[in-house]
N, C-alpha and C positions, 0 to 999 in steps of 0.2 A: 422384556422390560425388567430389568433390575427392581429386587422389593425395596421399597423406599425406609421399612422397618426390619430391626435385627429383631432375632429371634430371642434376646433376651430383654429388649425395650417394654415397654407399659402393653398392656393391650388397650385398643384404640377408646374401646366404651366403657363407662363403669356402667353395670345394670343392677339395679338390687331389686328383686322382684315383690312386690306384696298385693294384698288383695284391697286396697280400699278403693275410693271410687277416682281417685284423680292419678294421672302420669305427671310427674315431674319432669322437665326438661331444663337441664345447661350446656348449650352447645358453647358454651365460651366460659367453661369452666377450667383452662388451668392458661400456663403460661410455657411447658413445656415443648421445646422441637425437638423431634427425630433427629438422632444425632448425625444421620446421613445431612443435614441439612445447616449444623454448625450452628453458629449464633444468627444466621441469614444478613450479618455485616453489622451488625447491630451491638450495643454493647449492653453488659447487665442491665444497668438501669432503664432502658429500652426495654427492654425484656421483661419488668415488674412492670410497665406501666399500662394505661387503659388500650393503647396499640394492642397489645399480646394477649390480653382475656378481659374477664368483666371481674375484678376482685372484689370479694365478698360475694359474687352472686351464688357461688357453690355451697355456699356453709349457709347459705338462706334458704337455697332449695333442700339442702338434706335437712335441715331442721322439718324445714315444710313438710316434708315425704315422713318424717318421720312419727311428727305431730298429727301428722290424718292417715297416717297408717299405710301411704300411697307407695305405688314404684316410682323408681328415680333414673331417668338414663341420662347421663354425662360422657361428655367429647371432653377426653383425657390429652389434648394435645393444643397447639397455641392453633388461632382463628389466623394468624400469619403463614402458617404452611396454607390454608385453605380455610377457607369461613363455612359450618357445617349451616350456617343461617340464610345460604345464599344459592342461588340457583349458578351451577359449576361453569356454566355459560359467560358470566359475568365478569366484570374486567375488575371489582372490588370482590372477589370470593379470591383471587389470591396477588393482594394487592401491592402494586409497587411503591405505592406513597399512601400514609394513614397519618391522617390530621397534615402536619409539617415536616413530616418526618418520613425519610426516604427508606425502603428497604430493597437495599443492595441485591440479596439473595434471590428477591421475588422480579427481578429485571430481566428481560430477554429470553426469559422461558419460552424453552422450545415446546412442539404439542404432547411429544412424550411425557416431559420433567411435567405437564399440568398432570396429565391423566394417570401419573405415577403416583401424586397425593390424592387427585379422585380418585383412586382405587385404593390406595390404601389408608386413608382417611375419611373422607365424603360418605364413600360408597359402605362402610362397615358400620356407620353411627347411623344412617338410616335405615339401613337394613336393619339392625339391635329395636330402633324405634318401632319400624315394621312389627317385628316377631315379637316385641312386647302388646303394641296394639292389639297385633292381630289375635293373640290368645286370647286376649281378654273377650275381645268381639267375638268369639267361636265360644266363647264360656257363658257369651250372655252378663259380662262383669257388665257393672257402670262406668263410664270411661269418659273423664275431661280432661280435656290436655292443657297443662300450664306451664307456657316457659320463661324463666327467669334471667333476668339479665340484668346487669351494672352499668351506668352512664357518668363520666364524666363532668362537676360542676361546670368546668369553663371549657368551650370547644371553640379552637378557632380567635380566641381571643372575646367570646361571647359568652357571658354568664348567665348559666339556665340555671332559673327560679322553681323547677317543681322538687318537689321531693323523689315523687313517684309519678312516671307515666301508664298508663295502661292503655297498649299496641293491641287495634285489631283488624281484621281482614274486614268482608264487608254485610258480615255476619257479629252481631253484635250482640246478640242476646247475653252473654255470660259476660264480655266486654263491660256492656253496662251495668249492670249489675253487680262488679268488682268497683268497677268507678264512684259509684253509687256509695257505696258501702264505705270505702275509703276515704270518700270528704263528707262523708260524717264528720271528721275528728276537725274541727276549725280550724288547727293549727300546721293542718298539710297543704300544700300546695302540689296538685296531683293534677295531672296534665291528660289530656285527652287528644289521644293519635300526638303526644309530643314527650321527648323530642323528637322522636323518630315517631314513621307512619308507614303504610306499606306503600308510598311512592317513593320512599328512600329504600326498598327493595329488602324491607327487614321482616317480613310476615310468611318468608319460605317454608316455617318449619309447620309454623299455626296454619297456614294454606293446606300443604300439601297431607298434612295429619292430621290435622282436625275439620276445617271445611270443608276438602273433597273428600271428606268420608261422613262428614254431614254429625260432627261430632264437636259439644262444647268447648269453645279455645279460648284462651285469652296467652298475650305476653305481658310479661310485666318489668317493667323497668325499675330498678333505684340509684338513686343518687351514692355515687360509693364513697363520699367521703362523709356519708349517715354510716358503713358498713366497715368504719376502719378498726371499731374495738368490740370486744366480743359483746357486751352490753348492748352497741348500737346493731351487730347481725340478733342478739336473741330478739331481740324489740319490734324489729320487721320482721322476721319468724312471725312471732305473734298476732303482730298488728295483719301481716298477708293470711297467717291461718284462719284467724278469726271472717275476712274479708271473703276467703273460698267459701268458708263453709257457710257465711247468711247466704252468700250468693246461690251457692251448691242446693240450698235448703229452700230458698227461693223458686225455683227453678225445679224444683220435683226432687231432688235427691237428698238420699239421709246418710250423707257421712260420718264416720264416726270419729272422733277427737281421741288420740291416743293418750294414755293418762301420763302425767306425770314432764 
């Protein structure tokens, strides 16, 4: 099987390692494809939009990570070659229509061209996630998993009212307590299992890294036209930083706030 990445391409994960108590997670952190794979029939402006990654979610998580001191692992390649949120199996992990919009490239894959991106895509961002977990659990670290993600105001022709949703499996404890925390502020509209929930099959990453390891998850959604100018990413920075750590603090753990 031919590698699906050149050897001077991106490497697949960004990892930044540090010692505080939470992991950071964007698996639909860029908009970038393999250039074995061309524009997948799609034109630029397809290619910036919510189809190809979660914008703004990236610059909210690194803030996050950076603000509480935490590791950050990021999937450096578009959710259109292969959705790293999704179980490989599924007919939406690499999709041939998102929203209205058709993608050419991802049509009549044969079972090689699938398992050419799950191998060299899928299979590297969970493994990175793995080996950062898994250190920390052998170091005895404090370890909650937080993954971050971007949602569209209007889907479908249908306007979603929340600000922020907070996705969880069916372990809630840290879930709620994020929820909790965030409509505090009266003037959010913060959505519970919406818009998404894990029966739209969005809970693979929180599932399989946090719950079958019996380890604090939550995902977190926002609304990305709150995340289009640097003002509106620092402000959710802040507003989710402040949110982990009552919840983190809640919950038995003494994270520490990085200064500055």
């Amino acid at each position: 099987m031919e590698a699906l990445l050149a050897a001077d391409e991106l490497p697949v994960v960004d990892v930044r390692e540090a010692d505080g108590p939470l992991v950071i997670v964007c698996e639909h952190a860029s908009s970038v494809l393999p250039r074995a794979l061309g524009t997948l029939g799609l034109g630029a402006e397809d290619l910036q939009r919510h189809i190809a990654w979660d914008p703004g979610a990236f610059d909210v998580a690194r803030l996050v990570a950076d603000r509480t001191e935490s590791a950050l692992v990021a999937q450096r390649y578009s959710r259109l070659a292969i959705d790293c949120n999704r179980d490989p199996v599924l007919p939406d992990a690499i999709p041939e229509r998102s929203e209205y919009t058709d993608i050419p490239g991802n049509v009549g894959l044969s079972p090689d061209a699938k398992k050419s991106r799950i191998k060299a895509l899928w299979e590297p961002f969970h493994a990175a996630l793995d080996k950062v977990i898994g250190a920390r659990l052998r170091a005895k670290r404090l370890t909650t998993l937080v993954t971050i993600h971007s949602f569209t105001p209007v889907y479908r022709g249908i306007s979603r009212p929340w600000h922020a949703g907070i996705i969880s499996t069916d372990e809630r404890s840290l879930a709620d307590r994020v929820l909790g925390a965030l409509r505090r502020d009266p003037t959010l509209v913060v959505g519970d299992n919406e818009p998404y929930s894990a029966k739209d099959n969005v809970d693979y990453t929180i599932r399989r890294h946090g719950r079958d390891r019996g380890l604090p998850h939550v995902m977190v959604e926002i609304r990305n036209d709150l995340l289009r100018t640097r003002a509106g990413i620092e402000s959710w920075a802040d507003r989710l930083t402040d949110a982990l750590l009552t919840s983190s603090s809640a919950a038995g753990l003494s994270p520490a706030r990085a200064e500055g």
